[in-house]
SEVO-780201 format. One record per atom (N, C-alpha, C, O): residue in one letter; x, y, z negated. Coordinates in steps of 0.02 Angstrom, whole numbers, plus 32768, in hexadecimal, padded with zeros to 4 digits. Each point is the difference from the previous one (the first is absolute). Layout:
aXYZ ...
This chain:
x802A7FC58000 x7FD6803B8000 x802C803E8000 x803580047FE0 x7FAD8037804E x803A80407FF7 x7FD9801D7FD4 x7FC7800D8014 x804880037FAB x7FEE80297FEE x7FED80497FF8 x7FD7801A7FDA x805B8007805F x7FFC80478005 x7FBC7FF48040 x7FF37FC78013 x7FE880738006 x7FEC80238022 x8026802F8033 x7FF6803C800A x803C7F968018 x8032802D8023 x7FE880358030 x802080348005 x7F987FC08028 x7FF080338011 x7FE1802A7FE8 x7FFF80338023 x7FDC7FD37F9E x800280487FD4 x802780178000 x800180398017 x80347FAC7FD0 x8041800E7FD2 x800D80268038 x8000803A7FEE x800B7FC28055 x801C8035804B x7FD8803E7FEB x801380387FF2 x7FBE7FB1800F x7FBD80337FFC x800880447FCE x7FFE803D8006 x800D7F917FC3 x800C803F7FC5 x803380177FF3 x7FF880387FE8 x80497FB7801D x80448005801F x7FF78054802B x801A80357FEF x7FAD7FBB805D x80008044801C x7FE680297FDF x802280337FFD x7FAB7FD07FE4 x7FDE803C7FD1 x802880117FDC x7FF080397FF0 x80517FB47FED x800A80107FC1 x803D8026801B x802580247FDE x7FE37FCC8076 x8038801E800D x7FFB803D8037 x802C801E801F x7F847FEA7FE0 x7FE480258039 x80107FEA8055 x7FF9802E8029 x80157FA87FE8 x800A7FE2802C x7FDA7FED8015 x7FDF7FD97FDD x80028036807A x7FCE7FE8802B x80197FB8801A x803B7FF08004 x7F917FE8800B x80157FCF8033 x802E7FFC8036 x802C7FD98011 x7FB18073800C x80187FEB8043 x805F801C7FF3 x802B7FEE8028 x7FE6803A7FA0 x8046800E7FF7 x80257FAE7FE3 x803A7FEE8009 x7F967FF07FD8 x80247FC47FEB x80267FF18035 x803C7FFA800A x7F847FFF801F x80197FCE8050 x800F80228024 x7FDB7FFC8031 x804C80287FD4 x8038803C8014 x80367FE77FF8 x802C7FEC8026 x7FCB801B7F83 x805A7FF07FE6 x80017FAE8009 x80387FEA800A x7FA27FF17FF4 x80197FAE800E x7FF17FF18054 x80047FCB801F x7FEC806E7FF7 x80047FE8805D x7FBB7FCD8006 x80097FC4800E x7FBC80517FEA x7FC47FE3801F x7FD6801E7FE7 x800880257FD0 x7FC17FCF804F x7FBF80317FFF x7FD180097FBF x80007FDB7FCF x7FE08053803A x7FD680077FB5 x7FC77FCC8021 x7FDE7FF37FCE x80127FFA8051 x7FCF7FCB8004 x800E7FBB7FDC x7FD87FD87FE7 x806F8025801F x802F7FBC7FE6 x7FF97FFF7FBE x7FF87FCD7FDF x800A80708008 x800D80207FB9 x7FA97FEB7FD7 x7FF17FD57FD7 x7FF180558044 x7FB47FF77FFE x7FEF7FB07FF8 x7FE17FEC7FCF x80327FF0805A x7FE17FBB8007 x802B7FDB7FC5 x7FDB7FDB7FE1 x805D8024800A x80187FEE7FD0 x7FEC80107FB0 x7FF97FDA7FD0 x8002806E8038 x7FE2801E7FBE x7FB87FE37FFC x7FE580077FC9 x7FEF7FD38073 x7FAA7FFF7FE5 x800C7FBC8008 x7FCC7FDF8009 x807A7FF77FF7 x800B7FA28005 x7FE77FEE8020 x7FEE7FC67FF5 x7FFF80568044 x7FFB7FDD8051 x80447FC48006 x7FFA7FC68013 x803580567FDD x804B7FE48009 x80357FF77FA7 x801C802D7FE1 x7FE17FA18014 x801F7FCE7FDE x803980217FF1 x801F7FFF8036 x7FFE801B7FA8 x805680337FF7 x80257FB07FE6 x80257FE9802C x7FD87FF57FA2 x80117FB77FE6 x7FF17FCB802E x7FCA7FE28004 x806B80158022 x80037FBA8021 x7FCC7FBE7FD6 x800E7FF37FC6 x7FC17FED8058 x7FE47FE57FDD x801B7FB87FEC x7FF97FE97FC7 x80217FFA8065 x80327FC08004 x803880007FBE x800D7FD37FD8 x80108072802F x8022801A7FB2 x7FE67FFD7FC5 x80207FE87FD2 x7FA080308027 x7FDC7FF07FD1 x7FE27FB67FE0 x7FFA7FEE7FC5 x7FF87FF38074 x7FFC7FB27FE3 x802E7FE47FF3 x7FF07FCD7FE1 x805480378027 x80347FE47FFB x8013801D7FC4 x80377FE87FF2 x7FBD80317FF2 x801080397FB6 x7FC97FE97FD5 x800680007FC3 x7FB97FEA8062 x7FC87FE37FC4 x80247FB78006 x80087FDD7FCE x800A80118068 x7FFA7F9E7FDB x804680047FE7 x80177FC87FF4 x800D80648001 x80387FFE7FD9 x7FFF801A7FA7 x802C80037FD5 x7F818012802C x7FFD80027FB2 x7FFC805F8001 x7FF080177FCA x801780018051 x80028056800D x7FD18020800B x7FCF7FE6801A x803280627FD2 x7FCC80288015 x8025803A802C x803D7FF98000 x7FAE80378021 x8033802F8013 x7FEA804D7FD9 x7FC9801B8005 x806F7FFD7FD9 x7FFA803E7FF4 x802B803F8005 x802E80047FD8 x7FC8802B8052 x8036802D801A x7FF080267FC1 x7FD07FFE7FD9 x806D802A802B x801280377FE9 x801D8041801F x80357FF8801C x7FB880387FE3 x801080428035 x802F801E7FC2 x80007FF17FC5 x803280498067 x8037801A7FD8 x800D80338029 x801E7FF58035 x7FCD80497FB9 x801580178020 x80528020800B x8027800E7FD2 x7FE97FFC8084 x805480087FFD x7FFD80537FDC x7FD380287FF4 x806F7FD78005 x802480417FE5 x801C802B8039 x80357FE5800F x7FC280498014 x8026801A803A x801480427FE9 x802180258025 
């Protein structure tokens, strides 16, 4: 099981940083539609094959964000 909500976590990530979509997918080189469809889990960010292989190994998955220092 992942425990995080990774596409919130994008989601609220931009609000907190005033950041539009479509500048996300600017700075990572693809479209705010890409951006969009990921943030409403149209599209899977966690390989799902990864994830079962992490449950029948006894695991759950849980990220942790940090942010860098620049």
């Amino acid at each position: 099981m992942v425990r995080n909500n990774i596409e919130v976590d994008v989601k609220v990530k931009c609000i907190e940083q005033g950041k539009t979509q479509a500048k996300l997918a600017e700075e990572i080189d693809t479209t705010k539609t890409y951006v969009n469809r990921v943030i409403k889990k149209n599209e899977s960010v966690v390989n799902n094959t990864f994830v079962k292989m992490m449950e029948a190994l006894g695991y759950d998955i849980e990220l942790h964000y940090v942010k860098r220092e620049e």
